[in-house]
Every structure is written in structure tokens, then in C-alpha cells.
ROZAMI-755741 format. One record per residue (C-alpha): residue number from 1; x, y, z. Coordinates in Angstrom, 1 decimal, padded with zeros to 4 digits. Example, Ala and Ser with C-alpha at 12.3 -4.5 7.8 and 13.67 -1.06 7.14 Angstrom:
<filums>
+-----+--------+--------+--------+
: pos :     px :     py :     pz :
+-----+--------+--------+--------+
:   1 :  012.3 : -004.5 :  007.8 :
:   2 :  013.7 : -001.1 :  007.1 :
+-----+--------+--------+--------+
</filums>
This chain:
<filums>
+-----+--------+--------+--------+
: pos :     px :     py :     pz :
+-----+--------+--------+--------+
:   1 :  044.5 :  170.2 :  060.0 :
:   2 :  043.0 :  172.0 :  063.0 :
:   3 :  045.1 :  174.8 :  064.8 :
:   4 :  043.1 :  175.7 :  067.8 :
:   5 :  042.7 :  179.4 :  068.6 :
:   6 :  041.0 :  179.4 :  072.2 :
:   7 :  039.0 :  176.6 :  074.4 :
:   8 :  039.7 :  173.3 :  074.6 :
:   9 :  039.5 :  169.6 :  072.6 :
:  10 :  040.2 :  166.4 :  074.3 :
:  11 :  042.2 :  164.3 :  072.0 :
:  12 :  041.8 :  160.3 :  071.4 :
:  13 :  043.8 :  158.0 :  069.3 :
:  14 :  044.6 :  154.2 :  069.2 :
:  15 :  046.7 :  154.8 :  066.0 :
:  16 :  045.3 :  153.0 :  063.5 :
:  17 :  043.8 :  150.2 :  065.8 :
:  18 :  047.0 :  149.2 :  066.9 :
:  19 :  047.1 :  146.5 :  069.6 :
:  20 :  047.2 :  148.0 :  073.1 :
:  21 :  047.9 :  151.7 :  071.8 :
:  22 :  045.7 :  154.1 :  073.4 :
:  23 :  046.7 :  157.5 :  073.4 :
:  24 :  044.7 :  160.7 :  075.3 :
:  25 :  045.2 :  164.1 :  075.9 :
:  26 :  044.2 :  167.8 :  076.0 :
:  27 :  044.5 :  170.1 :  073.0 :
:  28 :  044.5 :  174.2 :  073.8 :
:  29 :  044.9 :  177.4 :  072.7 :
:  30 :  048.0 :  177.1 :  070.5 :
:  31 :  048.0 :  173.9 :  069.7 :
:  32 :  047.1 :  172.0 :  066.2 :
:  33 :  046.5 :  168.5 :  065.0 :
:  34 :  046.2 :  166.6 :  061.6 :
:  35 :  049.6 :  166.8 :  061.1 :
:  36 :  049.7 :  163.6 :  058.5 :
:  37 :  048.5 :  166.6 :  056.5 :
:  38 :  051.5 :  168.2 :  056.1 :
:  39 :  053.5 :  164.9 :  055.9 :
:  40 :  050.9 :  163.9 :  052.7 :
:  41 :  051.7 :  167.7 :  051.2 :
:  42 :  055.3 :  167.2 :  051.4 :
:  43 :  055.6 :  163.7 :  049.7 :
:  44 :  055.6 :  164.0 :  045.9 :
:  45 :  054.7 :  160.3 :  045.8 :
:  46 :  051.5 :  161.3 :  047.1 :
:  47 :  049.5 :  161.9 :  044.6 :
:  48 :  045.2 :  161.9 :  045.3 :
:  49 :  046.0 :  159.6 :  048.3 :
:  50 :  044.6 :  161.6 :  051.3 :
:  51 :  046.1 :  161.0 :  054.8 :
:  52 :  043.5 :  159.0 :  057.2 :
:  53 :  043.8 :  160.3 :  061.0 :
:  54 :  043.3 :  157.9 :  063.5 :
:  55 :  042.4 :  161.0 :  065.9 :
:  56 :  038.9 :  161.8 :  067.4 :
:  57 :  038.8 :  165.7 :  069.0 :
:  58 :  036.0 :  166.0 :  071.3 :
:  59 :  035.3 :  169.9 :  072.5 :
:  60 :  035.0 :  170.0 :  076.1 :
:  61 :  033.9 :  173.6 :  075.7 :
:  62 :  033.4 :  176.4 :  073.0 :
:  63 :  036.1 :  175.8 :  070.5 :
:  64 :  037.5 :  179.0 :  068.3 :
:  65 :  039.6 :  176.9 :  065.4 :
:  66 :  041.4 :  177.2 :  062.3 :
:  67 :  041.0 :  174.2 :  059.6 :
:  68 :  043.1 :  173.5 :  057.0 :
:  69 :  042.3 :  171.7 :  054.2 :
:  70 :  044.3 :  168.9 :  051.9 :
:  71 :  042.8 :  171.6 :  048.7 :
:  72 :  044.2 :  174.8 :  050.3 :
:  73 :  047.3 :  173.4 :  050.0 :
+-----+--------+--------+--------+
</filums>
């Protein structure tokens, strides 16, 4: 999960290949993504099964970021 402290990430997804899903945007100071993480955390049926994003983050310019990660949870 990323949370982004300053600059900015442009954001693509087709969500999981779906058929005539596309999905872009801008990601800024404040905001996060990778949010399956959390959803994976939260499900005792989980188990070793690790989220996969259908996301791509691109930096536009210099990013300042936070990552979480599925072990520091």
C-alpha cells in the first residue's frame, strides 16, 4: 500500500483485464492506493494468499511515499 506524502502519481487500471474497463487518474499528496491490502489483512480466510493490484502508478514528478507492506501487517 502506498500513501503518498508530496508530488504526484498518475494512476492506471483496467481491473483485472476486464472488458472495456479502463480507469485513470491523478494520485497527490494525501492520497494512498493498494487498498486490496487492507481488504487481504482483514479476511481471516486469507491465509498466504497475497492481494494482486491491477494498478500501475507512474510518477509524473519527484514522489515523497510511504509503502506498506503485506509483512508489516
Amino acid at each position: 500500500m502506498l500513501f503518498i506524502i508530496r508530488g504526484r502519481l498518475e494512476s492506471v487500471t483496467t481491473d483485472g483485464g476486464r472488458s472495456g474497463f479502463f480507469n485513470r487518474g491523478l494520485l497527490k499528496e494525501g492520497d494512498f492506493c493498494g487498498e486490496e491490502l487492507l481488504t487481504w489483512a482483514l479476511d481471516p480466510k486469507a491465509a498466504a494468499n497475497l492481494p494482486s493490484s491491477t494498478r500501475t502508478v507512474k510518477a509524473i514528478n519527484e514522489v515523497e511515499a510511504f509503502a506498506l507492506e503485506a509483512e508489516e501487517l
